[in-house]
PyMOL Python script that loads the backbone (N, CA, C, O; Angstrom):
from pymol import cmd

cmd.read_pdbstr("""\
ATOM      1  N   UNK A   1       0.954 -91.035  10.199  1.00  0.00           N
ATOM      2  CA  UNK A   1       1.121 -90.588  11.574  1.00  0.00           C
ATOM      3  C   UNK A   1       2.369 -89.706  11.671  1.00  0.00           C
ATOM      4  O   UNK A   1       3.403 -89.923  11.039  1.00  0.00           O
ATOM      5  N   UNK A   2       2.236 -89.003  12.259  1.00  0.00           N
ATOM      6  CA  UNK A   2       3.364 -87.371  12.228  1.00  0.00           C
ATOM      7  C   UNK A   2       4.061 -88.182  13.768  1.00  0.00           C
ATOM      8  O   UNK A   2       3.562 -88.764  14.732  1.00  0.00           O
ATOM      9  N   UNK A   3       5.533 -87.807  13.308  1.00  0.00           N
ATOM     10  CA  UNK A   3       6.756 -87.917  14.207  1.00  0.00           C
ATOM     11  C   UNK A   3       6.334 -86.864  15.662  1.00  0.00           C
ATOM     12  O   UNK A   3       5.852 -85.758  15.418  1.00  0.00           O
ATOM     13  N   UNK A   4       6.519 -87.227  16.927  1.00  0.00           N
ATOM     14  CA  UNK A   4       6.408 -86.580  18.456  1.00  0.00           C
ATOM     15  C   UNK A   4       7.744 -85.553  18.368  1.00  0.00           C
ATOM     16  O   UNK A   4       8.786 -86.203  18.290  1.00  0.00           O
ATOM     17  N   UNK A   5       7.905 -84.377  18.365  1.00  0.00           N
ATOM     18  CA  UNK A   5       9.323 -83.800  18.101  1.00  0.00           C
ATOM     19  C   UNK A   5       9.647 -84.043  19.326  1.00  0.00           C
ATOM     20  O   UNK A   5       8.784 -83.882  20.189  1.00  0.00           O
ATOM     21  N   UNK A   6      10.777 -84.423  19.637  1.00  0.00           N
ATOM     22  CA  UNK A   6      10.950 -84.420  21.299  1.00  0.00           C
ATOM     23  C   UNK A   6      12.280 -83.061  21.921  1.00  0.00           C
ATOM     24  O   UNK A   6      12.432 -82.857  23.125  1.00  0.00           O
ATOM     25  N   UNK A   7      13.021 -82.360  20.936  1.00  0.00           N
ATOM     26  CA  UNK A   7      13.566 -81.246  21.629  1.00  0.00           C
ATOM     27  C   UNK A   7      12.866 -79.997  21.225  1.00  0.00           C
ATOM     28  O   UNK A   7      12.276 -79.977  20.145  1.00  0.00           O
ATOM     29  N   UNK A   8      12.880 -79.002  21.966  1.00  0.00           N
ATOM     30  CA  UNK A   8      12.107 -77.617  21.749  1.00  0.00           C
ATOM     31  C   UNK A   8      13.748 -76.607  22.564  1.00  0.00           C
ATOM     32  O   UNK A   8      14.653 -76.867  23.357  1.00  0.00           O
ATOM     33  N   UNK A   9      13.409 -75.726  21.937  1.00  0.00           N
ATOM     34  CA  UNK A   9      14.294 -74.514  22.441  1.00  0.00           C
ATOM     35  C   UNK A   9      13.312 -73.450  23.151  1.00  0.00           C
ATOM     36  O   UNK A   9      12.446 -72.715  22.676  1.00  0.00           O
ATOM     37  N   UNK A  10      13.866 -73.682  24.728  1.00  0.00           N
ATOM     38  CA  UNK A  10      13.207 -72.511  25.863  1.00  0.00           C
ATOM     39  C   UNK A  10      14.217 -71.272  25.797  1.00  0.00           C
ATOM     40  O   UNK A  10      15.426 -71.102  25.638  1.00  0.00           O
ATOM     41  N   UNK A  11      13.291 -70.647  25.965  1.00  0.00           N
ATOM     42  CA  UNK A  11      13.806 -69.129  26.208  1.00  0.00           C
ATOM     43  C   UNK A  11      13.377 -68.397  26.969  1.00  0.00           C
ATOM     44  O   UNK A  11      12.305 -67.884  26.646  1.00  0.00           O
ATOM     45  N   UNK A  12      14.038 -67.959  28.442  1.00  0.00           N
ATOM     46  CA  UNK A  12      14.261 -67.086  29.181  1.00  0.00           C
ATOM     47  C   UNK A  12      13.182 -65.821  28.936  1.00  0.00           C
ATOM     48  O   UNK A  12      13.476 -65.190  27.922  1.00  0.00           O
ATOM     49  N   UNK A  13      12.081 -65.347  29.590  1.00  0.00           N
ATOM     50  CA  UNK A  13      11.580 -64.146  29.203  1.00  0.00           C
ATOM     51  C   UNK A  13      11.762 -62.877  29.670  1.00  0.00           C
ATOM     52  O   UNK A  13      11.414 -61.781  29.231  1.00  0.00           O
ATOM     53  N   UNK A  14      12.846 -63.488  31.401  1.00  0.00           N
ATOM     54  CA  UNK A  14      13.833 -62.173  31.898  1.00  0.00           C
ATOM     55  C   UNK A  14      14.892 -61.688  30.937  1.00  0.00           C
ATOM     56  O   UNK A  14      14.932 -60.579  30.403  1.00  0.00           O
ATOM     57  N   UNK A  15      15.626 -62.549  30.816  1.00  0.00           N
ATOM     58  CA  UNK A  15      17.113 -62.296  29.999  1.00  0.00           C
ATOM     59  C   UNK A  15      17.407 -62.384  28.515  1.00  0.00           C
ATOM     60  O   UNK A  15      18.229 -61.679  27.929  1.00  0.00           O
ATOM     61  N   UNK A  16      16.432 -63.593  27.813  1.00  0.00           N
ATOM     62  CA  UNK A  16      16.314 -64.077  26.541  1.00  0.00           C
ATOM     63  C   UNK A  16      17.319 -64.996  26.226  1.00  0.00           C
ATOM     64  O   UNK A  16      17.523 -65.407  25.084  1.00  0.00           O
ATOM     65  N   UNK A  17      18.144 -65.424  27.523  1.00  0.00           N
ATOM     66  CA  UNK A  17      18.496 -66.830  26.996  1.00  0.00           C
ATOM     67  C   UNK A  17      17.777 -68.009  26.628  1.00  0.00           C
ATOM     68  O   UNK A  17      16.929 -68.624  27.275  1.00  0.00           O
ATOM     69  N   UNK A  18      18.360 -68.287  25.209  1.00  0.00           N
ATOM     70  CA  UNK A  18      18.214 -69.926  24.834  1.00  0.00           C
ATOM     71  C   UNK A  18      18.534 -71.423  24.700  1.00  0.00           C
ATOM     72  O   UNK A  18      19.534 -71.834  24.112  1.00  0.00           O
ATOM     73  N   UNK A  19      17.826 -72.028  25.150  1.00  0.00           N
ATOM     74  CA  UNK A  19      18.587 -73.659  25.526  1.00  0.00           C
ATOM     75  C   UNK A  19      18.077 -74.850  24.628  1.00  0.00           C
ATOM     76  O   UNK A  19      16.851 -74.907  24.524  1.00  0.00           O
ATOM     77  N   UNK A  20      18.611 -75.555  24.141  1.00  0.00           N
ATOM     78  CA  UNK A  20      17.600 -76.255  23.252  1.00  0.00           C
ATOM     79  C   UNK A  20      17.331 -77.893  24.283  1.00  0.00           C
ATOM     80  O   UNK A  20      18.269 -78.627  24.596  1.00  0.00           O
ATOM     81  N   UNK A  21      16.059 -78.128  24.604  1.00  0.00           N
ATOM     82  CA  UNK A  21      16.284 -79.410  25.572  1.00  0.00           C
ATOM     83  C   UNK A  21      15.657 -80.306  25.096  1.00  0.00           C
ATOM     84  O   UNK A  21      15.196 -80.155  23.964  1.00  0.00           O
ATOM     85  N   UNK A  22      15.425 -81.625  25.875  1.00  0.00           N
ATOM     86  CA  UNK A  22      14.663 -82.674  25.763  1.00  0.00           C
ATOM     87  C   UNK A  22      13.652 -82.948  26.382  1.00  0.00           C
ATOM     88  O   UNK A  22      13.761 -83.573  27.437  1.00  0.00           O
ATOM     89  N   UNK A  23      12.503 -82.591  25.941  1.00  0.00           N
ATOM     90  CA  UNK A  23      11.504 -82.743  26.787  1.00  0.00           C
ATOM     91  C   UNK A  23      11.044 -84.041  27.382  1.00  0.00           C
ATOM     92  O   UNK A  23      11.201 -84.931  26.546  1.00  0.00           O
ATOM     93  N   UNK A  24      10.498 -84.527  28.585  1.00  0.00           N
ATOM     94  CA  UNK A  24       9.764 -85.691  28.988  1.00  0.00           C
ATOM     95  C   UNK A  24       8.917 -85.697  28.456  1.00  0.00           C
ATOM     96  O   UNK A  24       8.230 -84.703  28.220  1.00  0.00           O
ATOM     97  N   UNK A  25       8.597 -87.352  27.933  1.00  0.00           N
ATOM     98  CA  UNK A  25       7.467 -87.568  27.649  1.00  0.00           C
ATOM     99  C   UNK A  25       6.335 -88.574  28.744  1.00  0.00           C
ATOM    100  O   UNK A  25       5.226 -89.036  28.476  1.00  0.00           O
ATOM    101  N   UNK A  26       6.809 -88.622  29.490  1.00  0.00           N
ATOM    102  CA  UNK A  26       5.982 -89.501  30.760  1.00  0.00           C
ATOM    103  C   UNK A  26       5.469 -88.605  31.409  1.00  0.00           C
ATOM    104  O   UNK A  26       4.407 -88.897  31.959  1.00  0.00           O
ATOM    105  N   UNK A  27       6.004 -87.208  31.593  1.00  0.00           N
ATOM    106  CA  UNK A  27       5.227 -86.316  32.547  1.00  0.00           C
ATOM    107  C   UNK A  27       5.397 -84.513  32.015  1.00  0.00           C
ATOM    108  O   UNK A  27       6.277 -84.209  31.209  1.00  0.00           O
ATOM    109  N   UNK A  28       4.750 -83.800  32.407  1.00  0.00           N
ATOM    110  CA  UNK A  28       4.825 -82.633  32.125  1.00  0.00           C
ATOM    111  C   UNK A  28       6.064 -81.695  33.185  1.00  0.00           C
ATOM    112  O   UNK A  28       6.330 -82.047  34.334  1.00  0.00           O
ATOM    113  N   UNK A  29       6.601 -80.661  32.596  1.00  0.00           N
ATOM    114  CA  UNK A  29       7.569 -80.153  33.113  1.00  0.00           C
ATOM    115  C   UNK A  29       7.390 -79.081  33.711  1.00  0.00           C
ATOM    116  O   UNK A  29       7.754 -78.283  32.848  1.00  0.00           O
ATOM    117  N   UNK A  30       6.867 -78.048  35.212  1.00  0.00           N
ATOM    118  CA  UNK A  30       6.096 -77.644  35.366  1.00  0.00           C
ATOM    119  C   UNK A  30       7.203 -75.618  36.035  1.00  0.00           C
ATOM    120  O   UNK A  30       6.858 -74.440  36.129  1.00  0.00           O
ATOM    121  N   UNK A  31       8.555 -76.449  36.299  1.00  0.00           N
ATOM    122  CA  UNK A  31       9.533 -75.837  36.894  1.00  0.00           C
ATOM    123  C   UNK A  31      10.893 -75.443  35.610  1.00  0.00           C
ATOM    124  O   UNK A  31      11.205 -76.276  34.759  1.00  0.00           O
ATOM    125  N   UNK A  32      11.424 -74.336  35.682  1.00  0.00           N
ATOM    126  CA  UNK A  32      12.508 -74.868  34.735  1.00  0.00           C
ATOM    127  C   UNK A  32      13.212 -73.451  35.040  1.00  0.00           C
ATOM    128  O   UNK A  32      12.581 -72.418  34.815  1.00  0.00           O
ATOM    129  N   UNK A  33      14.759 -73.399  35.647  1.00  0.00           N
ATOM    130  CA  UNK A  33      15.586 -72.202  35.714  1.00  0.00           C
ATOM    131  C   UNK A  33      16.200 -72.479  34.570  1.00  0.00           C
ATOM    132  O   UNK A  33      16.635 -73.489  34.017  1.00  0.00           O
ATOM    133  N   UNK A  34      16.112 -71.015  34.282  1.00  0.00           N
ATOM    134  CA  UNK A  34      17.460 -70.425  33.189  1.00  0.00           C
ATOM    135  C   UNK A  34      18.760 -70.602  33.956  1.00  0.00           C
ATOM    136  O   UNK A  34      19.101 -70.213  35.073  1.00  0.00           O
ATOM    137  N   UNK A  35      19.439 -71.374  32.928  1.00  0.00           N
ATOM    138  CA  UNK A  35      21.076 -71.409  33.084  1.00  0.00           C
ATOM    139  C   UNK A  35      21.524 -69.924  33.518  1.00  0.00           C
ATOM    140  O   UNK A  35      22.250 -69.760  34.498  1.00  0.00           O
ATOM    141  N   UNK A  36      21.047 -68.838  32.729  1.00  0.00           N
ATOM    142  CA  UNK A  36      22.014 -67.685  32.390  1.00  0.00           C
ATOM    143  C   UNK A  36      21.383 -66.539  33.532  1.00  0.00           C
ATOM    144  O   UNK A  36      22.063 -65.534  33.738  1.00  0.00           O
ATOM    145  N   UNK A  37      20.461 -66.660  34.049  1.00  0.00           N
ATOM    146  CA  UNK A  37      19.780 -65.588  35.075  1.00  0.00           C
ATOM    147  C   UNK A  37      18.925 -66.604  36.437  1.00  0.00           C
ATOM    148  O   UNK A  37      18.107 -66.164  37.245  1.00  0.00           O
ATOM    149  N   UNK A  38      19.266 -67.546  36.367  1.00  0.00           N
ATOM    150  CA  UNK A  38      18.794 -68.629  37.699  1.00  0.00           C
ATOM    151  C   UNK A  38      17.324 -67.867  37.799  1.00  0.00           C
ATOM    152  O   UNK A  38      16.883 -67.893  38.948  1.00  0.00           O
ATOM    153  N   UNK A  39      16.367 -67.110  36.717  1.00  0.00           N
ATOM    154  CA  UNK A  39      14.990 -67.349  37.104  1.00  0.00           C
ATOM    155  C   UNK A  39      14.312 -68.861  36.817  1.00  0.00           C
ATOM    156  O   UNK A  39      14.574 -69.764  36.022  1.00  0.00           O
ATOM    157  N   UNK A  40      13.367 -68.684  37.807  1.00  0.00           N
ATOM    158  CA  UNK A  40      12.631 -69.868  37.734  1.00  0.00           C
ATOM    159  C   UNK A  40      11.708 -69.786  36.948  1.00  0.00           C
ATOM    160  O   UNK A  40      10.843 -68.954  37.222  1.00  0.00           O
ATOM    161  N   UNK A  41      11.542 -70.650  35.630  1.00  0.00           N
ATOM    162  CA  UNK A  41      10.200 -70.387  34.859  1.00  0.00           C
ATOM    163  C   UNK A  41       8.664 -71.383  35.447  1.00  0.00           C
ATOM    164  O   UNK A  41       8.734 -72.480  36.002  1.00  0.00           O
ATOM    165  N   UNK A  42       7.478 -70.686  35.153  1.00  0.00           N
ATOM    166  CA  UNK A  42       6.928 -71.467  35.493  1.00  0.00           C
ATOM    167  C   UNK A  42       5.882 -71.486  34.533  1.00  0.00           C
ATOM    168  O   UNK A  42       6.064 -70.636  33.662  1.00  0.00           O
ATOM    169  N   UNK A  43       5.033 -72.039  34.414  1.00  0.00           N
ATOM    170  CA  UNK A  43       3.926 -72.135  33.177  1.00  0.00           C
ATOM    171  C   UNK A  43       3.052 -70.988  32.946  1.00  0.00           C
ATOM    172  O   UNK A  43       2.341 -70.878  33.945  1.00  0.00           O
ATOM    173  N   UNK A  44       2.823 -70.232  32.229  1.00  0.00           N
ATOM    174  CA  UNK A  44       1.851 -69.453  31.669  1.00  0.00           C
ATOM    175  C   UNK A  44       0.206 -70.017  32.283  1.00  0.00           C
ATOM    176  O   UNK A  44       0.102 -71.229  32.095  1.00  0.00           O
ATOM    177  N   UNK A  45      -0.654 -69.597  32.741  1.00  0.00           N
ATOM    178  CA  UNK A  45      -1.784 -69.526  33.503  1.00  0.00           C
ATOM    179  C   UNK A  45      -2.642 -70.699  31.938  1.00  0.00           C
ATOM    180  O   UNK A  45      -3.533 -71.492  32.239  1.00  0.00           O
ATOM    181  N   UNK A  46      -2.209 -70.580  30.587  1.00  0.00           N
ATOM    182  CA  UNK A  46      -2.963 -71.154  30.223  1.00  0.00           C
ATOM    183  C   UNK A  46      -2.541 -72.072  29.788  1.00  0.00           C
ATOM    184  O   UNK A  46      -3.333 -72.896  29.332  1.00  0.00           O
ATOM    185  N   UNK A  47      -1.592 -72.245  29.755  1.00  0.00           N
ATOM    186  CA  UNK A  47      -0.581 -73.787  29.476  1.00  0.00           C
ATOM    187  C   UNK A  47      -0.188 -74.444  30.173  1.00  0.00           C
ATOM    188  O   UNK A  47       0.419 -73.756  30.994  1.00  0.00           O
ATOM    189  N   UNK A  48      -0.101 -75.852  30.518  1.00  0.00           N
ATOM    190  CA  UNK A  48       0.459 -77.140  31.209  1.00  0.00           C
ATOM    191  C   UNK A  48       1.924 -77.077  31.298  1.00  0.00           C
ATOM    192  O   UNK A  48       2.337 -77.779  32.222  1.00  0.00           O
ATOM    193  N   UNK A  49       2.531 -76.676  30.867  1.00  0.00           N
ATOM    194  CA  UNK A  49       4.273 -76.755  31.659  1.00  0.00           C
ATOM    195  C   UNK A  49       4.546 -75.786  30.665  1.00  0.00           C
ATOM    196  O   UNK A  49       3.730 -75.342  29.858  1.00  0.00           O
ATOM    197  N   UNK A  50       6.219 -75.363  30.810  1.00  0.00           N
ATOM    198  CA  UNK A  50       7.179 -74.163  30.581  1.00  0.00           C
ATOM    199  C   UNK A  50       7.413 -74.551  28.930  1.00  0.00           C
ATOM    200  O   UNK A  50       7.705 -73.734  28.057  1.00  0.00           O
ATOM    201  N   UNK A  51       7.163 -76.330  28.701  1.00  0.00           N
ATOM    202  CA  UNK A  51       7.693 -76.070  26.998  1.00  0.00           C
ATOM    203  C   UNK A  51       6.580 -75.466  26.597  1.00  0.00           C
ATOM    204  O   UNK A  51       6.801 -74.322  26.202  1.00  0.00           O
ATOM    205  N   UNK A  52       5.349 -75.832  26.542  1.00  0.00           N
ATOM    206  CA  UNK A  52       4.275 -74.895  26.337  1.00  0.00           C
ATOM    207  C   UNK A  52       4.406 -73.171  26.130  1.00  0.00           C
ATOM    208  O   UNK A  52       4.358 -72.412  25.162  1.00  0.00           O
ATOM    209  N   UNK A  53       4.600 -73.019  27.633  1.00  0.00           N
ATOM    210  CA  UNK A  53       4.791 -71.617  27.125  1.00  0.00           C
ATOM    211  C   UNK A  53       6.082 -70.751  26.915  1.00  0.00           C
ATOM    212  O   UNK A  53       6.125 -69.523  26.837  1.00  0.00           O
ATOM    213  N   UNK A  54       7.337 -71.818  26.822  1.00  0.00           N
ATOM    214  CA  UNK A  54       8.138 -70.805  26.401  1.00  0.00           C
ATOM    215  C   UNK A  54       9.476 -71.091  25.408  1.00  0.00           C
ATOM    216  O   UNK A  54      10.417 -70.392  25.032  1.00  0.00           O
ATOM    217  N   UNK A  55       8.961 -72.833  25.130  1.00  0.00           N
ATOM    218  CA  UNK A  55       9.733 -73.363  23.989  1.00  0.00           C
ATOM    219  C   UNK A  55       8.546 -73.011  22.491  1.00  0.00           C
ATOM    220  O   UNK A  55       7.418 -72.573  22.264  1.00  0.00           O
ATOM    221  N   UNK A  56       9.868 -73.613  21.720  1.00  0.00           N
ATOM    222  CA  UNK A  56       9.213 -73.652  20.139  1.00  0.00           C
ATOM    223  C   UNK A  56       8.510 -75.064  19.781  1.00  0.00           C
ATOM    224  O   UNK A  56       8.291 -75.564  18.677  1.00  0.00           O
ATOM    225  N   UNK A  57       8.317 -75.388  20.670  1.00  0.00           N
ATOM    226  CA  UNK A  57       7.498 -77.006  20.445  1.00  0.00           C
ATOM    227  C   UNK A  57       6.813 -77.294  21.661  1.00  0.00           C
ATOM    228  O   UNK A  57       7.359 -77.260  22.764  1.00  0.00           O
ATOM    229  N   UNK A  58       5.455 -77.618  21.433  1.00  0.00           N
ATOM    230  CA  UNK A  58       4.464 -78.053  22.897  1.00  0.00           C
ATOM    231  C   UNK A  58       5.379 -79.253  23.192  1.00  0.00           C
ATOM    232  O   UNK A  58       6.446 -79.646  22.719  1.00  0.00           O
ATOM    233  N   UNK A  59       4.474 -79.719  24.242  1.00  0.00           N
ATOM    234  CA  UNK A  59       5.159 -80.883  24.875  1.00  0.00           C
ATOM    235  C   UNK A  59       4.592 -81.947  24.448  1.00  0.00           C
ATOM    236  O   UNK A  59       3.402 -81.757  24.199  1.00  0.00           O
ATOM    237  N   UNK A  60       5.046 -83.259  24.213  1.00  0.00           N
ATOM    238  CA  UNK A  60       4.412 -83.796  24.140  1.00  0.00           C
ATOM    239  C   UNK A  60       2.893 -84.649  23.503  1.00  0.00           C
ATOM    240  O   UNK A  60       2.470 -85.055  22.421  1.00  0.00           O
ATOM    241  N   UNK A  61       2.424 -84.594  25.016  1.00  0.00           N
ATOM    242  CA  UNK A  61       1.253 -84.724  24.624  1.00  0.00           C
ATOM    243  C   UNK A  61      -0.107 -84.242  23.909  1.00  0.00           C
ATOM    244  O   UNK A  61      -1.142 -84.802  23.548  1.00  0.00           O
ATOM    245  N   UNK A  62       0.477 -82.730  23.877  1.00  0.00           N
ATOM    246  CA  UNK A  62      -0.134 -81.440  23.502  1.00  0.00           C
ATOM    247  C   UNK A  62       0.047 -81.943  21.534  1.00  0.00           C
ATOM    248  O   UNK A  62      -0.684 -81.803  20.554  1.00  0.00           O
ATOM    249  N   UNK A  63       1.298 -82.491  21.748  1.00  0.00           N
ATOM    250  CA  UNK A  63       1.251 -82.376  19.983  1.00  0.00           C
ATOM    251  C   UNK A  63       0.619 -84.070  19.484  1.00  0.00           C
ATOM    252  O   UNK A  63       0.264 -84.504  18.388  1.00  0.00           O
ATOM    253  N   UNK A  64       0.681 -84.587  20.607  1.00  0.00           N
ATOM    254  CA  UNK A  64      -0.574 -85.577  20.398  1.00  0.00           C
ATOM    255  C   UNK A  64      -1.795 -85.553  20.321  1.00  0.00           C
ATOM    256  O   UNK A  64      -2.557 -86.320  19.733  1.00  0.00           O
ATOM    257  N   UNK A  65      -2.026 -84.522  21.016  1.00  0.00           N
ATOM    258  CA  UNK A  65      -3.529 -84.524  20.736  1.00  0.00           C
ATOM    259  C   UNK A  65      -4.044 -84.849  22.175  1.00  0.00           C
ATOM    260  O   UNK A  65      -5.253 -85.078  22.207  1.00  0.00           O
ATOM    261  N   UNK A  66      -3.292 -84.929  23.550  1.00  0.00           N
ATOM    262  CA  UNK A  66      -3.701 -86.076  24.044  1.00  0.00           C
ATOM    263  C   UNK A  66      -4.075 -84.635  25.429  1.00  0.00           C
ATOM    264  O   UNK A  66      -3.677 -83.482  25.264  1.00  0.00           O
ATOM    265  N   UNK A  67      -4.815 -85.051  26.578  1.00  0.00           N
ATOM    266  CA  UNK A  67      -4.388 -84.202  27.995  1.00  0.00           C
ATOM    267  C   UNK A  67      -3.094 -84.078  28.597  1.00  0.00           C
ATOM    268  O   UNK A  67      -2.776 -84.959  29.396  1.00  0.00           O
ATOM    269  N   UNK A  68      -2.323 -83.188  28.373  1.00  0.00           N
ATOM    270  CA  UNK A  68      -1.609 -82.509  29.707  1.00  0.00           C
ATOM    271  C   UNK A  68      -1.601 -83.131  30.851  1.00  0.00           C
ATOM    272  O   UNK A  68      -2.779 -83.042  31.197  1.00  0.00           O
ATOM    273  N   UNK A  69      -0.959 -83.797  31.799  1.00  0.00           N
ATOM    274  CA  UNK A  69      -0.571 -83.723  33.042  1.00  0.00           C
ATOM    275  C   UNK A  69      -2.399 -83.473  33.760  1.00  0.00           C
ATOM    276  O   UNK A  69      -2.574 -83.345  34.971  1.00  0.00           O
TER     277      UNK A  69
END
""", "prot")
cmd.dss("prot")
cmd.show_as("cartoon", "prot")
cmd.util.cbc("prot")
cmd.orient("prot")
């Protein structure tokens, strides 16, 4: 059985700042401002939250195998 990674690094797609965080694992993360340009990220139309579409690691449940939120 493969380890749940639980931090991913988001990145900003206004500015290209990077943050490395901790994702939840009880719920999906659907909101997320950049520190460095206060945009608000929000999920890509085909992905379930912002680690999805804009960290280096799904979220979660995604790398379980399991449904999304």
């Amino acid at each position: 059985m493969e380890t749940t990674i639980l931090k991913s690094t988001i990145t900003c797609p206004e500015c290209g700042y990077k943050k490395a965080e901790e994702m939840p694992t009880e719920s999906c993360q659907f909101f997320y401002e950049c520190e460095n340009c206060k945009t608000v990220l929000k999920p890509n139309e085909e992905d379930c939250c912002v680690y999805c579409s804009f960290g280096t690691v799904a979220c979660p449940p995604i790398q379980e195998n399991k449904s999304c939120c």
